[in-house]
C-alpha positions as CSV (number, residue, x, y, z in Angstrom):
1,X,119.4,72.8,141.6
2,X,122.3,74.2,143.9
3,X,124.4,71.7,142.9
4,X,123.8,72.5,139.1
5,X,124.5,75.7,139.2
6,X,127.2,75.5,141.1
7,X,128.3,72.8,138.5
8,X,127.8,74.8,135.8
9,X,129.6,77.6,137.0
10,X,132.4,75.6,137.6
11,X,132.6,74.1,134.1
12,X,133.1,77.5,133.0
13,X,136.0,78.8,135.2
14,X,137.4,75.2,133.7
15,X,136.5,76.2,130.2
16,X,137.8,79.6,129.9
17,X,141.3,77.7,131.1
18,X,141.5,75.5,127.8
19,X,143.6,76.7,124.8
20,X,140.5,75.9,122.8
21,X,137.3,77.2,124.4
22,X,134.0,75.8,124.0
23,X,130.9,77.8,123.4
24,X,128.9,78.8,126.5
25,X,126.2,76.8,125.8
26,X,127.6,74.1,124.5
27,X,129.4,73.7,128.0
28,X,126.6,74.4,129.8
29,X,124.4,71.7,128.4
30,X,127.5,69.5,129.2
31,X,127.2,70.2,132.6
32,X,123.8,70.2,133.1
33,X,123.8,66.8,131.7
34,X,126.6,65.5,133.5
35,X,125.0,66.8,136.7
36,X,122.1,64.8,136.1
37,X,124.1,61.7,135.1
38,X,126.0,61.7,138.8
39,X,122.6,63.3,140.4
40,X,120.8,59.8,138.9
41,X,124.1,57.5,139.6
42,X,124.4,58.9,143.4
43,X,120.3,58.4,144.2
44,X,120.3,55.1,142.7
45,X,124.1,54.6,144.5
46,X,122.3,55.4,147.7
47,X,119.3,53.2,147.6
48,X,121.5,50.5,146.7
49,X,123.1,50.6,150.2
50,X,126.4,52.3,148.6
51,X,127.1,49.0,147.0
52,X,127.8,48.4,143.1
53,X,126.6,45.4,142.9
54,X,123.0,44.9,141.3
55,X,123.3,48.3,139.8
56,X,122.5,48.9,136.1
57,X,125.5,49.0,133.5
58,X,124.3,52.2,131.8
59,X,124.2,53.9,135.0
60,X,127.5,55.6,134.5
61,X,130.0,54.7,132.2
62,X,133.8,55.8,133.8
63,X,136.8,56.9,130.8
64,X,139.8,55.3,130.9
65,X,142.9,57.3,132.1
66,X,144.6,57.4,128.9
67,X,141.2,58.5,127.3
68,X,140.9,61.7,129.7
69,X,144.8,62.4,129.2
70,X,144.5,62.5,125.3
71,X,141.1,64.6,125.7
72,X,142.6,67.2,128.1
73,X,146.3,67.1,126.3
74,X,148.1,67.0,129.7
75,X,151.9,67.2,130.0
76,X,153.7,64.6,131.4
77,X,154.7,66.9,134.2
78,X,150.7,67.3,135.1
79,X,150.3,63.4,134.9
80,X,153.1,62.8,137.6
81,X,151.4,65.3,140.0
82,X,148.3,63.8,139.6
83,X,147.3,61.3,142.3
84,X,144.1,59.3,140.0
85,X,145.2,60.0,136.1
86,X,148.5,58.1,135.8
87,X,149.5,55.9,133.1
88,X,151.6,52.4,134.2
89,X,154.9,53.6,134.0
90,X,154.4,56.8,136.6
91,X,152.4,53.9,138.7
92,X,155.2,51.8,138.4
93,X,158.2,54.3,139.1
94,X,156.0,55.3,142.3
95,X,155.6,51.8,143.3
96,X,159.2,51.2,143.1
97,X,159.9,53.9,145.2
98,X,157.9,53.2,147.6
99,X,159.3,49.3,147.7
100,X,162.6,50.7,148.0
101,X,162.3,53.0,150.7
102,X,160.4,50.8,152.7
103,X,163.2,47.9,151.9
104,X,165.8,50.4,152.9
105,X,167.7,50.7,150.1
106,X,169.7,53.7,149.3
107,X,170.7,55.8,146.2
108,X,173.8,54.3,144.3
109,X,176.1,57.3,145.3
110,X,175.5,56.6,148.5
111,X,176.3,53.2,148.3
112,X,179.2,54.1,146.5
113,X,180.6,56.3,149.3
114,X,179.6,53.8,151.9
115,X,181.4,51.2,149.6
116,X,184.4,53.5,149.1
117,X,185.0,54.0,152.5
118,X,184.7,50.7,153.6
119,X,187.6,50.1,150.9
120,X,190.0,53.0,152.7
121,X,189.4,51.1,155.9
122,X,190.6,48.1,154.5
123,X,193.3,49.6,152.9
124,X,194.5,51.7,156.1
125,X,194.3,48.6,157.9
126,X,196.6,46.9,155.0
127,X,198.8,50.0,155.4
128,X,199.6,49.7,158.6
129,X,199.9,45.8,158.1
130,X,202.7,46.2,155.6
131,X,204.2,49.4,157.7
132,X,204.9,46.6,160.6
133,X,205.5,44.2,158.4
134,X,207.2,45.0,155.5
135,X,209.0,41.9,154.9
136,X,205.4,39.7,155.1
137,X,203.9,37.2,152.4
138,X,200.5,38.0,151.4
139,X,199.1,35.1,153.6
140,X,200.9,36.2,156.5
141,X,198.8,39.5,155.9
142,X,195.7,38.2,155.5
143,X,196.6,36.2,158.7
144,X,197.3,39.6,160.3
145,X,194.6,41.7,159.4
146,X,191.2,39.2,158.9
147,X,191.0,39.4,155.2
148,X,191.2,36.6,152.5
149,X,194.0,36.6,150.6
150,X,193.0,37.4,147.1
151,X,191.3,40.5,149.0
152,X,194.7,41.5,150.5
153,X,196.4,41.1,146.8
154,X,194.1,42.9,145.2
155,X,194.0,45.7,147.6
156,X,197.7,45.8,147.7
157,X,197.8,46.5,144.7
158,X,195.6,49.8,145.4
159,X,198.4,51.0,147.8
């Protein structure tokens, strides 16, 4: 009966938080119901060696997370803080995530500046090539600094 009570009470502090409240009693019967519905589920649960299998259908029938979402008129900003309620495209932008951080990938600017500076490098490098040289081909270029030809022409181009 603890439990109930405390179940009960509960369902009110949640009730009095909806834009639409229900009537007392009408959420109080809910509860009390409900508590008996888990009450039953968790006995039986229990006796079955905390084990699913064999268990009646009826026993308790679980919502569907799109169900509870339209019931309870959450915000998309609630959903994504949620950790159980999520529809598949929050599951799958978290799964990405996690796949890329545990690949190692970084954000595009910071490939960009990694990418950028790698560039400068090459093109200090063709700098000082040319500021030695300045009378060299391309392919003598490419022969003095490491780099293919066609990346020596297009970077000259940069200077």
């Amino acid at each position: 009966m603890k439990e109930q009570a405390s179940t009960i009470v509960f369902a009110r502090q949640i009730n009095e938080k909806f834009t639409e409240s229900l009537m007392i009693k009408e959420v109080t019967e809910v509860a009390k119901s409900a508590c008996k519905d888990a009450l039953a589920f968790l006995k039986a649960f229990a006796d079955n060696d905390y084990t699913m299998r064999g268990l009646k259908s009826d026993l308790i029938k679980p919502e569907k997370a799109s169900t509870i979402v339209k019931k309870l008129d959450m915000t998309s900003d609630e959903r994504e803080k949620m950790r159980v309620l999520i529809d598949q495209d929050i599951r799958r932008d978290r799964n990405t995530e996690l796949v890329r951080e545990k690949r190692g990938s970084v954000t595009k600017e910071e490939y960009l500046l990694n990418e950028q500076a790698e560039t400068n490098a090459k093109l200090e490098l063709i700098r000082k090539a040319v500021d030695e040289n300045p009378t060299a081909s391309i392919r003598k270029l490419a022969d003095i600094t490491g780099l293919s030809k066609s990346a020596v022409q297009r970077l000259k181009k940069l200077l």
